[in-house]
C-alpha positions in Angstrom: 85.9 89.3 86.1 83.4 92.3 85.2 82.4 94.5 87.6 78.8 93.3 90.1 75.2 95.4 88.3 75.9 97.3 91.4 78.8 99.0 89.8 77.1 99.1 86.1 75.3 102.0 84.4 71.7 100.5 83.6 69.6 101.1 80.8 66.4 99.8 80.0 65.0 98.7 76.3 61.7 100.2 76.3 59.1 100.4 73.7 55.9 99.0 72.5 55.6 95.1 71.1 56.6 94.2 68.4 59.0 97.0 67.3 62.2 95.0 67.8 63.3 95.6 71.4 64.8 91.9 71.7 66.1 92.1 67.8 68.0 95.6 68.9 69.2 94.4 72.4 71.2 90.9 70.2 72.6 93.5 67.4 73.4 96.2 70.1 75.4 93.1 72.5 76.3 90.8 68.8 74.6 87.9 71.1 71.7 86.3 70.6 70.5 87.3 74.7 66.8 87.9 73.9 64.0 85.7 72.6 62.9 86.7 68.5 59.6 86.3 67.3 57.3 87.9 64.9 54.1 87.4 67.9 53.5 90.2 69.8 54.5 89.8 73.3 57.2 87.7 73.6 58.8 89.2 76.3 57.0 88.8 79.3 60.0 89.5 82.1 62.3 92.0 81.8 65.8 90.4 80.7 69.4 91.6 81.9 72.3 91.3 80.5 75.6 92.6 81.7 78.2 94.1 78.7 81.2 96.3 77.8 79.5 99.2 75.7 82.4 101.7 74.5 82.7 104.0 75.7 80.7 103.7 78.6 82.3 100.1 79.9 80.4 98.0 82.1 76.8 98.3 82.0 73.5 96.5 82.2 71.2 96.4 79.2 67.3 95.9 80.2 65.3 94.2 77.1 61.5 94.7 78.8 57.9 93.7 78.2 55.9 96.0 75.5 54.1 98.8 77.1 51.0 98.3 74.9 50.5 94.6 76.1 46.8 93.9 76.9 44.6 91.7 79.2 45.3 91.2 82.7 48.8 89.2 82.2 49.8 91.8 80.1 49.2 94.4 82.7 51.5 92.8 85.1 53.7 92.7 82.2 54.0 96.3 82.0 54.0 96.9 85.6 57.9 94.6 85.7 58.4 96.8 82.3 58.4 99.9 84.3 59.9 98.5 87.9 62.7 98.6 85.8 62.7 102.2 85.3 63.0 102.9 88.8 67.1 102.0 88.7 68.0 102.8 84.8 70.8 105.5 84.4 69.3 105.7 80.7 66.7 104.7 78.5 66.7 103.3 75.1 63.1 104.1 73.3 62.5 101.6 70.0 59.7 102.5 67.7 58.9 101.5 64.2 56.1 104.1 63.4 55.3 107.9 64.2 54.9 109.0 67.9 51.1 107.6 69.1 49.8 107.5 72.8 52.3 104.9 74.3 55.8 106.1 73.0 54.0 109.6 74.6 53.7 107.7 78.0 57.2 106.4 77.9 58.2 109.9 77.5 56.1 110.9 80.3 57.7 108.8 81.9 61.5 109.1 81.3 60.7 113.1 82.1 59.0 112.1 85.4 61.9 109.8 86.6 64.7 112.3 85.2 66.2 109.3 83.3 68.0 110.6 79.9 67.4 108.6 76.8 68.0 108.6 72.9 65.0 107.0 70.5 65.9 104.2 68.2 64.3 104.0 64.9 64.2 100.3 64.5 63.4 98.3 61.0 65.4 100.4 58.7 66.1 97.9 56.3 62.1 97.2 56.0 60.9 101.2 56.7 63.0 102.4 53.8 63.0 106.4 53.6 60.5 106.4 55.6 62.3 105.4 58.9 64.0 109.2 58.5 60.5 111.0 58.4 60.2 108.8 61.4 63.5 109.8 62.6 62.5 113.5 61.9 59.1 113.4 63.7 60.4 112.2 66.9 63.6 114.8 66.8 60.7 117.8 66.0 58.8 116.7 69.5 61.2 114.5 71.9 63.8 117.2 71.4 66.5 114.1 72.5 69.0 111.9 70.3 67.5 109.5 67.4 68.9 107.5 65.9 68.2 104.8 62.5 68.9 101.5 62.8 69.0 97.7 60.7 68.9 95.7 63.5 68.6 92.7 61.1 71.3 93.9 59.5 73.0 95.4 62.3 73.6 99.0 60.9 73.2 102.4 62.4 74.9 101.1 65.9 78.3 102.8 65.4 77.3 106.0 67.7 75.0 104.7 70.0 77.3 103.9 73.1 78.9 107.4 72.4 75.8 109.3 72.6 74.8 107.4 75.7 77.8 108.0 77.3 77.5 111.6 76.8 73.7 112.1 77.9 74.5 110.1 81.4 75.2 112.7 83.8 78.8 111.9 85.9 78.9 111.8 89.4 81.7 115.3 90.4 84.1 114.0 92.4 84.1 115.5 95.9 87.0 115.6 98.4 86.8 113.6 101.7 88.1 116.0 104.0 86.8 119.7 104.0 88.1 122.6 101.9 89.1 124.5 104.9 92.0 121.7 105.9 95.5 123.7 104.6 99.2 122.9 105.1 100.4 122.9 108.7 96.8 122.3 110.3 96.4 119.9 112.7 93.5 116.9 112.5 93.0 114.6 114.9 90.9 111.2 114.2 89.3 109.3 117.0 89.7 105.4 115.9 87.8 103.3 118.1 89.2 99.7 118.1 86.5 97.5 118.9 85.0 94.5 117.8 84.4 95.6 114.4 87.7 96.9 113.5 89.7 94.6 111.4 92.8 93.0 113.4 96.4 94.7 112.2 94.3 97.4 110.1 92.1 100.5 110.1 89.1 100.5 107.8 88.3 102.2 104.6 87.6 105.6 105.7 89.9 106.2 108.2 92.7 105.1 106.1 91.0 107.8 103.6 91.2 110.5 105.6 94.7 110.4 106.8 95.9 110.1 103.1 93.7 113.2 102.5 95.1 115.0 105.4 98.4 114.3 104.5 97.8 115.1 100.3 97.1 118.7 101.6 99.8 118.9 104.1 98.3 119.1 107.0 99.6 116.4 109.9 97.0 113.4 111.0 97.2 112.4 115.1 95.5 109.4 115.7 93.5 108.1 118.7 91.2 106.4 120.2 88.6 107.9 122.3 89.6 107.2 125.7 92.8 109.1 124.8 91.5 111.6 123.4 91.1 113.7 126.2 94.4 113.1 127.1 96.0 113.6 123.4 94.3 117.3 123.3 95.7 118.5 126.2 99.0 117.8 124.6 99.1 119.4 121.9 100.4 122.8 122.0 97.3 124.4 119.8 94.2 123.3 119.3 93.4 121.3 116.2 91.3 122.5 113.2 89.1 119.6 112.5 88.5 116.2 115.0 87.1 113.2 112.9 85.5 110.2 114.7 83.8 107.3 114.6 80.1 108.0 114.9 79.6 105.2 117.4 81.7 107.5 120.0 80.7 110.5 118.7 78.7 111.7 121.9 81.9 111.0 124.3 84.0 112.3 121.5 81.5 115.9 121.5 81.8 116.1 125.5 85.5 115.7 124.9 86.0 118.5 121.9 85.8 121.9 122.8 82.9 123.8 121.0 85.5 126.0 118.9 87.0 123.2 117.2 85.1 121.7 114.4 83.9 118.4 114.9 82.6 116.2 112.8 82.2 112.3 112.0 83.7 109.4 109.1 80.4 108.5 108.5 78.9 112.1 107.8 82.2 112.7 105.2 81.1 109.9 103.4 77.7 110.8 103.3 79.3 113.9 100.9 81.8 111.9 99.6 79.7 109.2 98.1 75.8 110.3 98.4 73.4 113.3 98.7 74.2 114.2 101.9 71.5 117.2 101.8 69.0 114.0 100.6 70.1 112.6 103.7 69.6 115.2 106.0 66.5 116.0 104.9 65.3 112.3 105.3 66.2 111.6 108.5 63.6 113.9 109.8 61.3 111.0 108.6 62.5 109.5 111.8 59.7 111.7 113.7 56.9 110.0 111.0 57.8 106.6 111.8 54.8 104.8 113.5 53.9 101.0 114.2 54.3 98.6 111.6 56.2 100.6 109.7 59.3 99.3 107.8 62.5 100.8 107.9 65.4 99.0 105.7 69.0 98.9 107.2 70.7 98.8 103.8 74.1 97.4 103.7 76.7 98.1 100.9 78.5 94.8 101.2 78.1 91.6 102.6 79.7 90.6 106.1 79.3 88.8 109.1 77.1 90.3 111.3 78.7 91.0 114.7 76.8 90.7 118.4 76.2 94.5 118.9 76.2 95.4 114.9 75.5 98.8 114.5 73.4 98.8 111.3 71.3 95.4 112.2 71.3 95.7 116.2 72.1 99.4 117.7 70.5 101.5 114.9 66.8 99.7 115.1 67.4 99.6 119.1 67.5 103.4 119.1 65.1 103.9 116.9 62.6 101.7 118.6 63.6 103.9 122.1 63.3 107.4 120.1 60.3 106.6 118.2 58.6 104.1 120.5 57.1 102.4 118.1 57.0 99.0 116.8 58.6 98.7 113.7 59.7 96.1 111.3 62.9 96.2 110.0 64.5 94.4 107.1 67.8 94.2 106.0 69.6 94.4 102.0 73.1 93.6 101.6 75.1 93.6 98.8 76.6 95.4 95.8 74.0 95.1 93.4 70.8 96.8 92.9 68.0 96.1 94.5 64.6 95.1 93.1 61.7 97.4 93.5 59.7 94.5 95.1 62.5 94.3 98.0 62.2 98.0 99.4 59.0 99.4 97.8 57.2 98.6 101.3 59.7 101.0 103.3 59.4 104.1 105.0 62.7 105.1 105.6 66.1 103.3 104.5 69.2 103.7 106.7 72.1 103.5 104.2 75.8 102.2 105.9 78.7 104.9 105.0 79.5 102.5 101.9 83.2 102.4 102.0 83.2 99.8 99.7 80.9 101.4 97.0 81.9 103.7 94.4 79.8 106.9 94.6 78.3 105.9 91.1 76.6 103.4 92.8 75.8 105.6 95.8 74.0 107.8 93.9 72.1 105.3 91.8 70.3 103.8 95.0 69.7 107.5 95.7 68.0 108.2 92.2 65.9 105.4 92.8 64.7 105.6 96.0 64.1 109.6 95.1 61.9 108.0 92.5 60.4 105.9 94.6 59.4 108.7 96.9 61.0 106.5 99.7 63.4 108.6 101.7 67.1 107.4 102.5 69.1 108.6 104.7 72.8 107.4 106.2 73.9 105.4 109.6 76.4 108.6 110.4 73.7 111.1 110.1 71.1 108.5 111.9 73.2 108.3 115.1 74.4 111.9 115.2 70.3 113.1 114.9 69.7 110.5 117.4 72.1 111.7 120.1 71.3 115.5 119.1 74.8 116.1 117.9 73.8 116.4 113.7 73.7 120.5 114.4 77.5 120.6 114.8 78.8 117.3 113.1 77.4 118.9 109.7 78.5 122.4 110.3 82.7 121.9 108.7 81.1 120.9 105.9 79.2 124.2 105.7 75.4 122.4 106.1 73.3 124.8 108.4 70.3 122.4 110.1 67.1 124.1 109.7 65.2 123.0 113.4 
């Protein structure tokens, strides 16, 4: 089974109407996914379709609306067309002619949102030489990849997914636990088991961060937090790093002394998998928050919601006492991606730690919602702000907060 569009690289058709979006998107698939006609405007909603492109692998393809289309319908046409934008890893611009005022706007566009994209000139078979004075035009003053193509006969495709795959920035990989963790140090993680945790297993992260303890040689004690007290005066030195759940991470600070680093599971993954300086900076947004205002508790899977659940229950109870104002809260769950319509209304989203998500798709939510302008920060670095802890849970990973 391929992977859920939350797990894809997106890329959106683009182009005016009539220039052979549709015609590209079946040649560039070798399905017939798209509508084909000679009028103008046959696309009216963008169209998805999910693919292995080598050698990028599993990604989304976006066939859209024309951005020239006219009349009031085809203004809400082009509004879909470019709601699309707003979660595209790449763009795909199709022309048939020399650069005019709308394939300029597109490119205003791309620039704007930070999305890389290649231009396609489509219709070679038709165009003749002159698709490479095209070709040439758009090189001279888009300064990115072009590339001519028969998508009738279904030439010119052989380097596309190449090029694509190189102009898509990757996601570094970052470790889990700090730098500063060597062979022989000791960490200690605080493991709350409480209604949430899963009978006869630890979750995600914590199971992360005792095989990253151990990869660097340092030795993992486990605990939960009314022992922890108890397991620190044990030990016969201090250890270098305590990790906890962020739920107990205010007994957990009165607990740890102030010359051992502290820091939470929830603000590691926030590295590991997101911006975590985007999250910081967002969560000050807290302070903004007024009434009426919606605030999105965004969930990175599905599951059943518990009594006291901390993204769908604690989270908007504390943030209705710290604010004290009414707000409306709405919650998104799930792997995929979601559409602009769903979250353009928010303020602020609250992000889970996302220990199910890959940090591709971490980052895509982040992209968008940076596009957006819609700050997003994480449930780890909500509660820590919240109980005036952030200052030292941030500090092992070298993050100064500026007050």
């Amino acid at each position: 089974m391929l992977p859920t569009s939350g797990f894809r690289k997106h890329i959106s058709i683009v182009g005016r109407r009539n220039v052979g979006k549709s015609s590209f998107m079946n040649a560039l698939t070798g399905q017939e996914i798209s509508i084909v006609s000679d009028t103008p405007g046959t696309t009216t909603d963008p169209v998805h379709k999910a693919m292995e492109l080598y050698p990028l692998g599993p990604v989304t393809l976006i066939d859209t609306p024309g951005l020239d289309d006219v009349g009031e319908l085809g203004e809400k046409r082009v509004e879909k067309a470019i709601k699309a934008f707003y979660k595209s890893d790449a763009g795909i611009l199709v022309v048939d002619d020399f650069p005019h005022e709308y394939e300029m706007k597109i490119k205003k566009l791309f620039d704007e949102l930070e999305i890389p994209f290649i231009v396609v000139v489509n219709k070679s078979d038709i165009l003749g030489e002159k698709a490479n004075e095209i070709a040439k035009e758009y090189e001279k003053i888009f300064s990115v990849p072009v590339f001519v193509v028969s998508s009738l006969g279904r030439q010119g495709f052989e380097e596309i997914g190449k090029t694509l795959n190189s102009i898509i920035p990757s996601d570094e990989e970052i470790p889990f636990i700090p730098d500063f963790i060597e062979g022989g140090d000791l960490v200690v993680l605080v493991v709350p088991i409480d209604l949430g945790a899963p009978k006869g297993r630890l979750i995600m992260p914590q199971v992360h961060a005792i095989r990253e303890v151990l990869d660097k040689e340092a030795v993992a004690i486990v605990a939960k937090e009314r022992e922890l007290r108890y397991t620190l005066e044990k030990l016969n030195e201090k250890p270098k790093l305590v990790i906890t759940d962020s739920q107990a991470v205010m007994k957990v600070d009165s607990d740890v002394p102030e010359d051992v680093y502290l820091t939470t599971f929830s603000i590691l993954e926030s590295r590991y998998r997101g911006d975590i300086e985007y999250f910081v900076e967002s969560v000050y947004k807290i302070e903004e928050l007024k009434d009426g205002d919606t605030v999105i508790i965004m969930e990175g899977c599905t599951h059943r919601p518990l009594t006291e659940d901390i993204g769908r229950v604690k989270i908007p109870r504390w943030l209705v006492n710290h604010t004290g104002a009414n707000l409306n809260f709405k919650v998104w769950a799930g792997v995929d991606m979601p559409e602009y319509e769903e979250v353009a209304d928010a303020k602020l989203v609250i992000h889970c730690g996302g220990c199910v998500n890959t940090r591709n798709q971490i980052m895509r939510r982040v992209r968008m919602f940076k596009r957006l302008g819609i700050p997003m920060t994480n449930y780890g670095i909500v509660i820590s702000y919240m109980h005036g802890v952030l200052e030292r849970v941030l500090k092992p990973l070298g993050i100064v907060v500026e007050k």
